[in-house]
C-alpha positions as CSV (number, residue, x, y, z in Angstrom):
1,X,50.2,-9.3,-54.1
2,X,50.8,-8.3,-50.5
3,X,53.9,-6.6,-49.3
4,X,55.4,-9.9,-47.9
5,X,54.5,-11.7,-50.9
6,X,57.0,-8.8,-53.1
7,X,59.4,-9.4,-50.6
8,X,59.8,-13.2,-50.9
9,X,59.1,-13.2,-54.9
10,X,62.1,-11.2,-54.6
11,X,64.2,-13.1,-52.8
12,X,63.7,-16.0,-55.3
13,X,64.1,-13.7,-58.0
14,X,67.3,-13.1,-56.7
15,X,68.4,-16.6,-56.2
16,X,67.3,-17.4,-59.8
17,X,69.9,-15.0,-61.0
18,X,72.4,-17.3,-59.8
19,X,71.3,-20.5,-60.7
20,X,71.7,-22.7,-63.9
21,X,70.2,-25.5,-65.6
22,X,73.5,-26.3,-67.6
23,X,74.2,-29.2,-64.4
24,X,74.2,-32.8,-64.5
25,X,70.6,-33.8,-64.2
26,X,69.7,-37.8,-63.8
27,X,66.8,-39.5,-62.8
28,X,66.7,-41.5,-59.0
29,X,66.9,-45.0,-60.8
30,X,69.5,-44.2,-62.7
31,X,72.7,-45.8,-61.8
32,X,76.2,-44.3,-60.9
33,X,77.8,-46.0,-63.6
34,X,75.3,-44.9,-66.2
35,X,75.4,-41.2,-65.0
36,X,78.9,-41.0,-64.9
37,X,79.0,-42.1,-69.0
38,X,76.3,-39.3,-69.2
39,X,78.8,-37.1,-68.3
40,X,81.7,-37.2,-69.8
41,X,82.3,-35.1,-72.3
42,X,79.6,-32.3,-71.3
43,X,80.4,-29.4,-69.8
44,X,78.7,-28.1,-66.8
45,X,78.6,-24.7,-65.1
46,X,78.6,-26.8,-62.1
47,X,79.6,-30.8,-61.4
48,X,79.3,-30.7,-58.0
49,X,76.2,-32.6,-57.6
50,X,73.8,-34.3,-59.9
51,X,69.7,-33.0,-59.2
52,X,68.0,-36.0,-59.4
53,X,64.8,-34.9,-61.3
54,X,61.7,-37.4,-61.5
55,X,59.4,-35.6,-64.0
56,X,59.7,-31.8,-62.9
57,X,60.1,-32.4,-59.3
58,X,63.2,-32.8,-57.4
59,X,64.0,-35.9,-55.2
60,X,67.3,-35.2,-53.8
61,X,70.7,-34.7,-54.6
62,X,73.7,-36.6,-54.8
63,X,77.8,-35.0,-54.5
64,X,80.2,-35.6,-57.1
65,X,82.4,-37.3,-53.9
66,X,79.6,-39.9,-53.4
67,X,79.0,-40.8,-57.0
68,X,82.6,-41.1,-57.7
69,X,83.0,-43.6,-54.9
70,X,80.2,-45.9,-55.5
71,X,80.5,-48.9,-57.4
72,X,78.8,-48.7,-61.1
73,X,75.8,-50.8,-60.6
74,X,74.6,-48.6,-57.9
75,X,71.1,-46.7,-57.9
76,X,71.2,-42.8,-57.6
77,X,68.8,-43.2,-54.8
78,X,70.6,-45.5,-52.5
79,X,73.3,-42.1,-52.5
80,X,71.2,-39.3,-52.5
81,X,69.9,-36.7,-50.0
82,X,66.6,-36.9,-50.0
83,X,66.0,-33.6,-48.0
84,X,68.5,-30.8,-49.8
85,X,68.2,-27.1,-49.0
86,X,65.8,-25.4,-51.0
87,X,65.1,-21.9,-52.2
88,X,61.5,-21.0,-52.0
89,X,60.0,-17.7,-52.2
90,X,59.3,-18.1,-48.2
91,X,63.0,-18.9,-47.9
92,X,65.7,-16.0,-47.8
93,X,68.8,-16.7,-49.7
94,X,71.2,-16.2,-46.6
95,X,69.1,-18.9,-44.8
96,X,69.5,-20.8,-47.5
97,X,73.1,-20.9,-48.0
98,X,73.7,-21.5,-44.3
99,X,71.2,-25.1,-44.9
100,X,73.3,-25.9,-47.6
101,X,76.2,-26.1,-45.4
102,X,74.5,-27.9,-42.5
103,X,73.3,-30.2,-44.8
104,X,76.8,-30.2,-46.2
105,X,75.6,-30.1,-49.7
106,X,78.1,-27.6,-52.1
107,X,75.0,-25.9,-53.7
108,X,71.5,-24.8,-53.2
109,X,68.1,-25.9,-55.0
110,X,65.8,-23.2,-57.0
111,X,62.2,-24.4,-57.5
112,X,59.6,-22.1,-58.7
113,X,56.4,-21.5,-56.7
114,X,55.0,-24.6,-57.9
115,X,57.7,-26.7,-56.8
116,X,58.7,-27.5,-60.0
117,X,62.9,-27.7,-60.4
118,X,64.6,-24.6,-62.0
119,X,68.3,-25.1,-61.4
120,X,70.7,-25.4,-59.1
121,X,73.0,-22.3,-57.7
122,X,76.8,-23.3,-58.2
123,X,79.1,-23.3,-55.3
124,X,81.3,-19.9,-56.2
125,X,77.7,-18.0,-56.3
126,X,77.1,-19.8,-53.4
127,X,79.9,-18.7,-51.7
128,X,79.0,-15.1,-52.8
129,X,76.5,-15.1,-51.3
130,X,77.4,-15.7,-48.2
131,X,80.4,-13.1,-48.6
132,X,77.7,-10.0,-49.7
133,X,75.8,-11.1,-46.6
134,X,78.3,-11.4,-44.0
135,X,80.0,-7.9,-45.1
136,X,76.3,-6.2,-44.9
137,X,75.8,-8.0,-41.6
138,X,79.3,-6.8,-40.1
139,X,78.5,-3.2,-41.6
140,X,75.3,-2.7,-40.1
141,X,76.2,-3.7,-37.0
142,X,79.2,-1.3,-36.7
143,X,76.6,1.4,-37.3
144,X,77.8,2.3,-41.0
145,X,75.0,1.8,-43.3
146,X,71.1,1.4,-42.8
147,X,69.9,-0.5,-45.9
148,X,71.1,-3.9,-47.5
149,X,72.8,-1.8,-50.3
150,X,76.6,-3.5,-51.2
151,X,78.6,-3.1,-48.1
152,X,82.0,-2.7,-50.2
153,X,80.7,0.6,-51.2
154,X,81.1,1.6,-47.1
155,X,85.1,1.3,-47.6
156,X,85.2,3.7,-50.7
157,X,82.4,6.1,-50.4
158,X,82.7,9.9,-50.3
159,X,83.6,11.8,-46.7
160,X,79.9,13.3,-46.2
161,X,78.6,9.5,-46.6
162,X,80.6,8.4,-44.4
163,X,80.0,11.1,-41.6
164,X,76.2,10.4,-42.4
165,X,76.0,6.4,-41.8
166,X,78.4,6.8,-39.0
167,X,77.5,10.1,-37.3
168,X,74.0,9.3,-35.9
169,X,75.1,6.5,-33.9
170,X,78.0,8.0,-32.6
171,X,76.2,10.2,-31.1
172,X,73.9,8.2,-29.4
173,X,77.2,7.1,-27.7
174,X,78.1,10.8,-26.8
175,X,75.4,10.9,-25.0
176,X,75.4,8.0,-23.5
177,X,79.4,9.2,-21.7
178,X,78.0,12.4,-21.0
179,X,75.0,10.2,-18.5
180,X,78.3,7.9,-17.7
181,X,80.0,10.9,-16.4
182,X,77.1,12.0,-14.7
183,X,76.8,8.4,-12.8
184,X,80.3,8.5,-12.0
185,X,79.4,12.3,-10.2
186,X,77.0,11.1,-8.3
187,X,80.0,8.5,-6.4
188,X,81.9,11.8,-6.5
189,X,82.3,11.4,-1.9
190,X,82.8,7.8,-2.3
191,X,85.7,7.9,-5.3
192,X,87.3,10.8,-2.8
193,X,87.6,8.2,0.1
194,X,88.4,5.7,-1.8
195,X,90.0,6.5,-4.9
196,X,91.8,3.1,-5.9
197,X,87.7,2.2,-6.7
198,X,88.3,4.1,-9.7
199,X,91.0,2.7,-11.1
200,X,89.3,-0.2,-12.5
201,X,86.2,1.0,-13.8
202,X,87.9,1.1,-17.4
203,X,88.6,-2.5,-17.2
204,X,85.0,-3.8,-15.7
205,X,83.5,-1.6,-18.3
206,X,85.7,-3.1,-21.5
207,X,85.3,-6.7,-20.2
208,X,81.6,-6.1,-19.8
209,X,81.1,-5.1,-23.6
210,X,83.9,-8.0,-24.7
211,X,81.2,-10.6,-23.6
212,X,78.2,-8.6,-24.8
213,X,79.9,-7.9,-28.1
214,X,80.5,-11.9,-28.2
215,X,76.8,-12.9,-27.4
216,X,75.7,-10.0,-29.8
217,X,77.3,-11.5,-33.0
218,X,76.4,-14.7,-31.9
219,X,72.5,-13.7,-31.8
220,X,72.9,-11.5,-35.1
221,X,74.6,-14.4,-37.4
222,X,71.6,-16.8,-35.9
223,X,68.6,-14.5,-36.5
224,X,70.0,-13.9,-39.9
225,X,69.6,-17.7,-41.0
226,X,66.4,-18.2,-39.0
227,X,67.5,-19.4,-34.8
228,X,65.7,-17.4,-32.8
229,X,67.0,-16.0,-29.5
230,X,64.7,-18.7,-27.7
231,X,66.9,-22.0,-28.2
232,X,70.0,-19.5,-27.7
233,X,69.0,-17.9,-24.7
234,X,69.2,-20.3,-22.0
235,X,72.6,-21.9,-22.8
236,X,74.0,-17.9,-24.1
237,X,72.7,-17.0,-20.3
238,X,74.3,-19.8,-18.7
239,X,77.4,-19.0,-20.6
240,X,77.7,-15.1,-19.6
241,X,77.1,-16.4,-16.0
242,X,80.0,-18.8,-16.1
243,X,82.1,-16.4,-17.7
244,X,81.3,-14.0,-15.2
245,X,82.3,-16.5,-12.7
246,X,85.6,-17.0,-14.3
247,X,86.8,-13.6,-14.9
248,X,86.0,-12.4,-11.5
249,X,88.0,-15.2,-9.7
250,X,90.8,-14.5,-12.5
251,X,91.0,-11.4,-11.1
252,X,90.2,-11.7,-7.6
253,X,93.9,-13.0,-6.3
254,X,96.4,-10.0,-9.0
255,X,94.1,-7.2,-7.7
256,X,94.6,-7.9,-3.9
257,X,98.1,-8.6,-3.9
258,X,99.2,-6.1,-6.2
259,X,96.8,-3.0,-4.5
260,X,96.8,-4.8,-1.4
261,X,93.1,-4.0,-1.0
262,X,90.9,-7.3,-0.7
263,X,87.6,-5.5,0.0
264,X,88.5,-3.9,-3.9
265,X,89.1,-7.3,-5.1
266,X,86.2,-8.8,-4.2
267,X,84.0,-5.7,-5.3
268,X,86.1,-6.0,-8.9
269,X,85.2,-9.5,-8.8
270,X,81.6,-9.5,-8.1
271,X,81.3,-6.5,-10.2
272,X,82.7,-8.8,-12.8
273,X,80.0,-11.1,-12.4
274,X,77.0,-9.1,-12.7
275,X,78.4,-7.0,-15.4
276,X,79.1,-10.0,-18.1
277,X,75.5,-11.6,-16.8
278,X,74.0,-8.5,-18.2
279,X,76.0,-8.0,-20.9
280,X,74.9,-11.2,-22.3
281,X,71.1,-10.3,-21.9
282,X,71.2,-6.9,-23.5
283,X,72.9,-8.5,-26.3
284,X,70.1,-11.3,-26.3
285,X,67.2,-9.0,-25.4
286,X,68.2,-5.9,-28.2
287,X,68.5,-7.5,-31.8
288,X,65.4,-9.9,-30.7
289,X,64.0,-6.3,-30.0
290,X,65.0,-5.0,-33.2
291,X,63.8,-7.7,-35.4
292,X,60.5,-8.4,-33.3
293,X,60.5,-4.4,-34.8
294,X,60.8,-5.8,-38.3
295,X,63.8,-3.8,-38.8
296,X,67.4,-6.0,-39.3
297,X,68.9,-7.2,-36.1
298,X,72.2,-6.0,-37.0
299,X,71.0,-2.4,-37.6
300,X,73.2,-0.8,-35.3
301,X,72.7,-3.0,-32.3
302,X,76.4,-2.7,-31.7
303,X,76.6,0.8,-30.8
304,X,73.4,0.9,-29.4
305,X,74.2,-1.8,-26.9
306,X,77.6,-0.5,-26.5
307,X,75.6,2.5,-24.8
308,X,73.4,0.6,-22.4
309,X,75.7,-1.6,-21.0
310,X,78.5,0.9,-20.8
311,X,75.9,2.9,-18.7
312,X,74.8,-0.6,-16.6
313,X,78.5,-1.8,-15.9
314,X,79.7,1.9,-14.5
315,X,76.1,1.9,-12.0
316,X,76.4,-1.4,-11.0
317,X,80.3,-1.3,-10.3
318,X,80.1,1.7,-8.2
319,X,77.1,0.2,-6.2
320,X,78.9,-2.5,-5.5
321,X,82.2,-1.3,-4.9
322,X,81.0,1.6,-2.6
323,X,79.1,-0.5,-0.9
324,X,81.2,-3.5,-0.2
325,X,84.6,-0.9,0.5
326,X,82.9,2.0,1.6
């Protein structure tokens, strides 16, 4: 068995450990009247749907809301989804709860590798799930832990743990002020001529990593249920350039009254622009990086991102700025 096969025998493993056979279970030409009869008295570990099972194979689903609603004599598959999402062992359980709720089914389906039906996952393991993943997702992107081990454990662990998951990346932002510092030297003439220039590079700089910060989860929490950066890009682009747009007019009109510079104003603005346009592709271009790696997207793609566009936003401010002032 290859690497990649372990991995996704694994992955069903682990979504067999939640589900259960104990659930209503009828066949599609059953009728709603005679499945509801079925039912009562039994109880499930979940009612939320009824599998429709023809032989060993699953033809769809149908929601306790739907069956409830239909008149008796109705067949199961006039009401059923014919296309529910499915655990297989090419299918990763995260990407598999986030189907379920596109598909707005309360569960998931676990077949084995012959496609044969082995149970359904209820909706509080389902909702677990989800939980355990988001948590390692928001962990790993702070910079706290490398692996998928329990993220809770990140809130209680011992000092020297902490200093360990967190240390390494906060260095790689030390350095990354210390070369911010140095860019800001380098204006050293043109902040003495003009020193109002400096007075916003704080804010151009925070704004910049608001939007990048934005796109960033956005790209994470879709390569983690399978959307690749391609049918994000464009309109995530798009959307950086229009915020861009937005902010920089926002602020064009308080700084030139206030400061009563207008060249400073419109090198804030513009400044504005570029900086939230490349904010936006960093946070595109470094998780699609990091998985095209094979490594997890949210493996400390914050703080690494943090970095490069802290060090972009200063550079291209004080271009423009001295440029357009000095």
């Amino acid at each position: 068995m290859t690497e990649l096969d372990t991995q996704r025998a694994t992955e069903l493993g682990t979504a067999a450990q939640h589900a259960s056979r104990n659930v209503p279970v009828a066949r599609s030409t059953d009728t709603a009247g005679e499945v509801l009869a079925a039912m009562h008295g039994h109880r499930y570990d979940s009612a939320a749907v009824v599998a429709l099972v023809d032989g060993d194979r699953l033809s769809g689903l149908v929601t306790l809301e739907r069956l409830l609603a239909a008149p008796p004599e109705t067949v199961l598959d006039q009401l059923m989804d014919p296309n529910p999402p499915v655990v297989t062992p090419s299918t990763a359980q995260e990407r598999a709860a986030w189907l379920a709720v596109q598909h707005e089914e309360p569960t998931l389906v676990v077949v084995d590798e012959d496609g044969r039906f082995a149970g359904l996952v209820p909706p509080t393991a389902l909702l677990e799930v989800v939980l355990q993943e988001h948590d390692e997702d928001m962990v790993r992107l702070g910079g706290f832990m490398r692996s998928a081990s329990p993220a809770q454990t990140t809130s209680v662990e011992a000092i020297p743990r902490r200093l360990g998951h967190r240390l390494p990346w906060l260095l790689v932002g030390l350095a990354g002020a210390l070369i911010a510092a140095g860019v800001v030297g380098s204006f050293e003439e043109q902040l003495s001529q003009e020193v109002l220039i400096a007075f916003f590079v704080p804010g151009v700089v925070y704004m910049a990593d608001a939007v990048g910060t934005q796109t960033e989860a956005l790209v994470i929490r879709g390569l983690s249920v399978g959307i690749g950066v391609r049918r994000i890009a464009g309109r995530e682009v798009l959307t950086g350039l229009l915020l861009g747009i937005v902010l920089g007019l926002l602020s064009l009109l308080p700084v030139g009254l206030i400061w009563g510079d207008w060249l400073v104003a419109v090198a804030v603005a513009l400044a504005l622009l570029a900086a939230s346009s490349i904010a936006t592709v960093i946070a595109l271009g470094l998780p699609w990086l990091i998985h095209r790696m094979g490594k997890d997207p949210a493996f400390g793609s914050g703080p690494l991102a943090t970095v490069v566009q802290d060090l972009l936003t200063v550079t291209i401010y004080l271009v423009v700025a001295t440029t357009i002032v000095l």
